[in-house]
N, C-alpha and C positions, 0 to 999 in steps of 0.2 A: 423467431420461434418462441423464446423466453417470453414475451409479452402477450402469448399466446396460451401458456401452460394452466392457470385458473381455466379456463372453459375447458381445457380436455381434462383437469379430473374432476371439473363438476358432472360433464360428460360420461367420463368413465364409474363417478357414482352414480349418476342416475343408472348408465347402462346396468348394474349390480344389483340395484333396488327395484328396478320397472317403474320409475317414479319420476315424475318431472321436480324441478326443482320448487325450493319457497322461496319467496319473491324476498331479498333481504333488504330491507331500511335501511337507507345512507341517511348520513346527516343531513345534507344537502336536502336530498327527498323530505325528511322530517322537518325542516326548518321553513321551507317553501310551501308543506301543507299545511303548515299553521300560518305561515303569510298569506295563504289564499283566502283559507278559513276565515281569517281575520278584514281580510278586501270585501269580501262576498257575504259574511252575516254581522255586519258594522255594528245593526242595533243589540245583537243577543249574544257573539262574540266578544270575549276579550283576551289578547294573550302575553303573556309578562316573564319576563325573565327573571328569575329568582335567586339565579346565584350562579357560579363555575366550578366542574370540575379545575383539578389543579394542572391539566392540561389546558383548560380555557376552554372547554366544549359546555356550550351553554344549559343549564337547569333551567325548562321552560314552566309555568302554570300556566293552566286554561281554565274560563269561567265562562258558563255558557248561564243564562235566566234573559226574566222577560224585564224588561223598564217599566211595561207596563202595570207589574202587580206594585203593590207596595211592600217596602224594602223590609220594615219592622214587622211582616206577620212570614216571612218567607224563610222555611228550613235551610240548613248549612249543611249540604253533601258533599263528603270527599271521596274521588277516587282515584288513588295510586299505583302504579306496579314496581313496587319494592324489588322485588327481584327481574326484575325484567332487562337484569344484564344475560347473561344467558337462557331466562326464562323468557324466550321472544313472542310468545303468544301472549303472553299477561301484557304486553305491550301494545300488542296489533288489536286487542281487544278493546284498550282505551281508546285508542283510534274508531274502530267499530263502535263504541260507546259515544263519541263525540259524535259521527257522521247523521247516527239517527237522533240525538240529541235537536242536530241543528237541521231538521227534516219537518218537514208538515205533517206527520204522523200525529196524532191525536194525544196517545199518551207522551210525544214528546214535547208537545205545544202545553198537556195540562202540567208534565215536571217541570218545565219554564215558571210556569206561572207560579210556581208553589215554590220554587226553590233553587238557591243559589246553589248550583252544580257546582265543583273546584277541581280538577283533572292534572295530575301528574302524571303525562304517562312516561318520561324517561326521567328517571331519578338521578340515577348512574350512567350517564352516556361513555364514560372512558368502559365501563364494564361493557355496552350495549353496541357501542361502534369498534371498540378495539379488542379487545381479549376474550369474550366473553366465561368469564369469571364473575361471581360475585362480588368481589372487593374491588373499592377502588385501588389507586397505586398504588395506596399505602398498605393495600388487604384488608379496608374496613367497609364491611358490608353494609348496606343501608336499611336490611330487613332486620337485621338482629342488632345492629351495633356494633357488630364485632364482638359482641360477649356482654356478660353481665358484667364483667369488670368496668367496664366500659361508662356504668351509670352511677350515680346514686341514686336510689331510689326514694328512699326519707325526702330528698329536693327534687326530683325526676330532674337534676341537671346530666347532660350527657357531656363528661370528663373529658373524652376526648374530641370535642368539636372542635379546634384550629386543626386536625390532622383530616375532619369530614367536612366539606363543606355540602355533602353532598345531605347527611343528618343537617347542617345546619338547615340547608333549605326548605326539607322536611318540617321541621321542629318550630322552625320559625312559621311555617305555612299553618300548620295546626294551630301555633299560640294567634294568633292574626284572628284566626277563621272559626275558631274553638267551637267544631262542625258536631251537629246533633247525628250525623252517620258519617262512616269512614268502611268501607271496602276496597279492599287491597284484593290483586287480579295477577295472579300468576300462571305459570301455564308449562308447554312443552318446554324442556331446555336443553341445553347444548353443554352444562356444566361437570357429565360425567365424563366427555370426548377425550380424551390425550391430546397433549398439544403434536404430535406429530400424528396422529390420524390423517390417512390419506382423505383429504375432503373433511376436515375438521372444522369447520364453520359455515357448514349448508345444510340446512334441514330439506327433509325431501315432503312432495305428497305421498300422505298415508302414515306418517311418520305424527303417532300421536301420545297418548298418557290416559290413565285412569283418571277420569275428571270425578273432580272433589269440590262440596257445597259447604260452607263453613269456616271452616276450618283448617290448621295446618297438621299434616300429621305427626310431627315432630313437638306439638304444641298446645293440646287441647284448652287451655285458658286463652288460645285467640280464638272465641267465636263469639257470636249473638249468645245475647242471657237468657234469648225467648227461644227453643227451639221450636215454636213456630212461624217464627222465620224462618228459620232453616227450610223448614218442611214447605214455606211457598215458595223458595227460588227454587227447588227440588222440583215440584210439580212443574213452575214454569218452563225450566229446562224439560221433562220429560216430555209435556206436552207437546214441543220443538222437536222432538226425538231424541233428547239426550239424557240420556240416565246419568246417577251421580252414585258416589259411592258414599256411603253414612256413617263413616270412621267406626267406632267403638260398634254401634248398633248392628253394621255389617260384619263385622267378624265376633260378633260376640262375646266382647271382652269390658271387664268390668275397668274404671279408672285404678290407679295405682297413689297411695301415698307411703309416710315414709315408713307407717307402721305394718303397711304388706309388701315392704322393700325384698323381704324370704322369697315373697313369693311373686318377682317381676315378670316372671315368663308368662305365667296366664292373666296379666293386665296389658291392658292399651299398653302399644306401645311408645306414644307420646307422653310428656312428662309437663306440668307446669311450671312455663317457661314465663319470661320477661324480653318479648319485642318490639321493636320500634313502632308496631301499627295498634300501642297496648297504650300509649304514651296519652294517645286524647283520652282514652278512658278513663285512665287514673288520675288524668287532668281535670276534666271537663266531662265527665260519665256519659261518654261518644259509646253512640251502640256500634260494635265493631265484626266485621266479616273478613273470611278470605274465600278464593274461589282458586283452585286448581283447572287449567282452559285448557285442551288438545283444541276444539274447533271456536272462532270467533261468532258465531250465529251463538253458539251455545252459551257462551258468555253474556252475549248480550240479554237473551232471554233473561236467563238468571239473574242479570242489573239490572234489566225494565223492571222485575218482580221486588229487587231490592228499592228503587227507586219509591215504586208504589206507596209501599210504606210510608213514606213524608208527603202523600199528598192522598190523605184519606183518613178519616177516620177510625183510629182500631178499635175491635172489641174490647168494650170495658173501659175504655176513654171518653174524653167532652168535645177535646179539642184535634182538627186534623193534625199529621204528621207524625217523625217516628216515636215511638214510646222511650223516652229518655227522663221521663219527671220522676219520675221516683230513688229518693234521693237516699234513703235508708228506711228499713221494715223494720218490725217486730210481730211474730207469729202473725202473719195479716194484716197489722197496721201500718201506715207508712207516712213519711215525711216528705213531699211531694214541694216540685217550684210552684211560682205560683205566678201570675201576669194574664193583662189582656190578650198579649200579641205578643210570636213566636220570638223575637227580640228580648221584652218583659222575661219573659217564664225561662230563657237563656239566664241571661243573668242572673234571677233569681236559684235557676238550677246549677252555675255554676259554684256561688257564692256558699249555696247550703253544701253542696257538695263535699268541697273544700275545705269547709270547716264541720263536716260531720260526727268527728271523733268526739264532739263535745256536748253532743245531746246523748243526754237520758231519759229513756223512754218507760212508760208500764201501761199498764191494765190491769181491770178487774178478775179477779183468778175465783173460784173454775168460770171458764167462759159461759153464760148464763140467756137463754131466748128471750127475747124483747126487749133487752140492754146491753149496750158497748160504755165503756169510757174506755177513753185513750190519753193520755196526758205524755206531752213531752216540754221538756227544760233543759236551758244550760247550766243552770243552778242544780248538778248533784247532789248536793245537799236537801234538795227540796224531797225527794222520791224516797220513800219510805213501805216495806210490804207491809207494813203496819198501818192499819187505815187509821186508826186515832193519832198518830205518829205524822203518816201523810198529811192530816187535815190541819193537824198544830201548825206544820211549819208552812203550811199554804198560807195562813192568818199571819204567819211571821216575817213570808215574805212580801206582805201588801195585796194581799186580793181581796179583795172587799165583801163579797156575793158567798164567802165559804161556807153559808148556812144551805144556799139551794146545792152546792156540789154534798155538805155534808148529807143532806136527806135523800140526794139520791142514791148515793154507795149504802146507806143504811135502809134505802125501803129492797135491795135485795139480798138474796142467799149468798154471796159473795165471801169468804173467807180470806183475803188478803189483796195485796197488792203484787201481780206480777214484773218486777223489775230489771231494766237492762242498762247500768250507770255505763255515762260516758266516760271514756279514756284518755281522750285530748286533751290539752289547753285549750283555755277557754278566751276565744278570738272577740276582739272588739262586732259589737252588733252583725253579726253573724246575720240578723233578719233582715237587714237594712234594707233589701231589693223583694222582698216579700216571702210567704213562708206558705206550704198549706199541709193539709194533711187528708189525706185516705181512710174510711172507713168502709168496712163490706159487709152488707147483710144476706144473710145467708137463705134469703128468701128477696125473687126478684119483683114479687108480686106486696112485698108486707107495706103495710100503713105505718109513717114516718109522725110520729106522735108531738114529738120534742125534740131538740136541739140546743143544748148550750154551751159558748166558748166562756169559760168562767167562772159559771151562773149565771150567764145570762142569756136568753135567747135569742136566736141566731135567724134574720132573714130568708127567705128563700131568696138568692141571687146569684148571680156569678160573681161578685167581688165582694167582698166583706160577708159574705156571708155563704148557703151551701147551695149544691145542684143534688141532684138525684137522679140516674138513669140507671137502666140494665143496662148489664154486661158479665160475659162470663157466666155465666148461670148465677147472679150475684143482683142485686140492687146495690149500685157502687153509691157511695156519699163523698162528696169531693167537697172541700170547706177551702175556699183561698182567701188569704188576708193581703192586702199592699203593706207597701214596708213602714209607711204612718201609722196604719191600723196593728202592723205586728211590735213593732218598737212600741207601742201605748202597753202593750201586755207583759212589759217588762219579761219576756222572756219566760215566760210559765206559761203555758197552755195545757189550758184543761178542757175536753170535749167530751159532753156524758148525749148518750144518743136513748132515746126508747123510741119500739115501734112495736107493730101489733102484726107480727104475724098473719099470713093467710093460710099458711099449708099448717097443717095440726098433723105434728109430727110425736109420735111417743117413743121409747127407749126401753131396752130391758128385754131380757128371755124368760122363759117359764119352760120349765123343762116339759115332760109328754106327760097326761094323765096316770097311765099307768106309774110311772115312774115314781109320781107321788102319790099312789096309790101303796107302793110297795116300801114306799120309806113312811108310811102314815103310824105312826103305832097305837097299837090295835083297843 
């Protein structure tokens, strides 16, 4: 009879709930659908073992793309379920994630072609098959870390890694793979149950969660930078029938920092935190998601639409896949990688990334129709709001051409230099893998006159020189140099842009006749 007692109170909970049971993953089960996976799609499957819990229960990765694209233009997608020790749907959903992946479906045949998928779906197996708890043995979770004590941030090394192997495998997956996306998939869990809960490790049908697109709520600095991403897995899931919830925006609450700490009750109630699925970002400027799952359909939706993104074109870009180039801004200018092919502009995005703290940026102050400059350096020293100031130490750094930048800042009304000096140490050739930068005109129709990096005029091209398309309600200007063409510029870049307007816009109020009728004197 003892060996009989698990079926009568799964029994006895269903009878309670009116609900049949969830089907629970054994190891065995999970080990064998990835050895199937692995038999049955030889050419687009792969699966590898990454590491062990300290019971010895194996840390699997999956990599699903096509052989047939080529390796150097093809995006770097991760997706994990960090919590997916007692959150079991964030788990069952990577599974769902994999199955259409490796299907004749059309969008899974073009995300092949575009992009090296990466799939963890059990991080934590001691959490996922034994306890389901968050932590491992030790009680160190693989979503958080176990705390902020847990890291240094200054190095993002993670302090306690001989006590995680299960962050190790994490951490080492990311540094390996140093992926342009990264969403993290959680879901219904089991981790508020009592351990003596009658039927404490059976989820039933019907048994579900407010599904959440984004973000975590405990955490608002995990999400996408764009929230229109956000706003497409949203659609995609509603479209499927599944509504999501919009953290701050559904309840009405504005964000919290330290200086409306008085007043925490009517802010979000998430705070900005530092998690494990935070690590590429800060690494490697990985655009980053979480997704809260009650049903696996609905997940997936909302990852096909995440997916999308790396194999298309976005508004106000040149090049497919996800929006990750942009490396540092100023008021609308920005410091962008730079490369032929998705490999290239990696590298190059990583490297500037990296050593960001070290450029100093400006522009021309008040901002002025039918001229930009933009200028960034690692030389501090060089940036000056003083235009006569600026121009001296441009000649003193070796730029040759400083008569055509002089004449252009002096044929406008310009009043200064807007400046933003870098903070960092200043890293050996920071440009080495290439460099570019962003400019937007605020007319997507105007005529592009001039172009110079230096003083000197600049091609139309895509490499060494600029593109120009709409986007955005903008005429974007994208200037990319290779790392020979940016190391010759000794690290000063100066970009002065004119263009000629089409839309004839004017400024200014005038109060009502009358008005100045009655202030006239007489």
């Amino acid at each position: 009879m003892i060996r009989f007692l698990p079926l009568l109170i799964i029994s006895f909970v269903c009878h309670l709930s009116g609900s049949e049971p969830v089907h629970r993953l054994t190891l065995e089960e999970y080990e064998a659908t990835l050895s199937y996976w692995s038999e049955t799609y030889p050419d687009i499957f792969t699966k590898e073992k990454i590491g062990e819990s300290r019971e010895g229960m194996g840390i699997y990765l999956v990599r699903i793309t096509s052989p047939s694209s080529p390796a150097d233009n093809r995006q770097h997608s991760l997706i994990t379920a960090l919590h997916g020790g007692p959150e079991r749907s964030g788990t069952t959903s990577c599974m769902r994630v994999i199955e259409w992946l490796l299907s004749d479906d059309e969008e899974a045949r073009i995300t092949r072609e575009n992009q090296d998928v990466w799939i963890i779906p059990i991080i934590n197996p001691y959490a996922y098959f034994t306890t389901d708890r968050f932590g491992n043995s030790l009680k160190i979770d693989p979503y958080t870390g176990g705390g902020l004590s847990n890291w240094d941030l200054e190095t993002l090394e993670f302090r306690a890694i001989e006590r995680a192997p299960e962050m190790r495998a994490f951490l080492e997956t990311v540094d390996r793979f140093q992926p342009e996306a990264h969403i993290d998939l959680h879901g219904t869990g089991l981790q508020e149950y009592p351990d003596d809960l009658l039927g404490k490790r059976q989820r039933y049908q019907g048994q579900i969660m407010t599904e959440i697109t984004g973000s975590a709520y405990s955490n608002y600095a995990l999400r996408p930078w764009d929230w229109r991403i956000t706003d497409a897995m949203i659609r995609a899931g509603a479209e499927a029938g599944f509504p999501s919830d919009r953290f701050e925006a559904d309840a009405q609450r504005l964000f919290m920092g330290n200086a409306t700490a008085p007043l925490a009750s009517q802010h979000w109630r998430g705070r900005a935190q530092f998690y494990s699925a935070q690590y590429g970002y800060a690494k490697y400027h990985t655009l980053i998601a979480a997704l809260e799952i009650a049903w696996e359909e609905s997940a997936l939706a909302r990852t096909k639409a995440w997916l999308s993104f790396g194999n298309q074109v976005a508004d106000g870009e040149s090049e497919s896949g996800y929006p990750v180039d942009r490396v540092k801004a100023f008021v609308g200018h920005f410091v962008t990688a730079s490369g032929r092919t998705a490999a290239e502009r990696r590298k190059s995005r990583i490297r500037l990334w990296q050593s960001q703290g070290q450029f100093s940026q400006g522009f021309l102050y008040p901002q002025t129709d039918g001229r930009i400059l933009y200028t960034v350096t690692t030389k501090g020293d060089v940036l000056d709001s003083d235009s006569e100031t600026f121009l001296s130490n441009l000649k003193s750094s070796g730029l040759k051409e400083v008569a055509n930048i002089r004449q252009f800042i002096e044929s406008g009304p310009e009043i200064k230099l807007a400046v933003e000096k870098g903070r960092g140490e200043k890293a050996d050739t920071p440009t080495e893998f290439g460099i570019g930068f962003r400019l937007r005109i605020p007319d997507c129709d105007a005529t592009i006159d001039e172009i110079q990096l230096n003083g000197r005029d600049l091609a139309k091209q895509k490499m060494n020189g600029y593109q120009a398309f709409p986007g955005r309600g903008y005429q974007q200007v994208q200037i990319n140099l290779d790392g020979e063409s940016a190391l010759a510029e000794n690290d000063v870049f100066v970009i002065s842009l004119r263009y000629t307007p089409v839309q004839k816009r004017s400024v200014g109020w005038t109060p009502p006749e009358e008005v100045l009728k009655r202030l006239k004197k007489p």
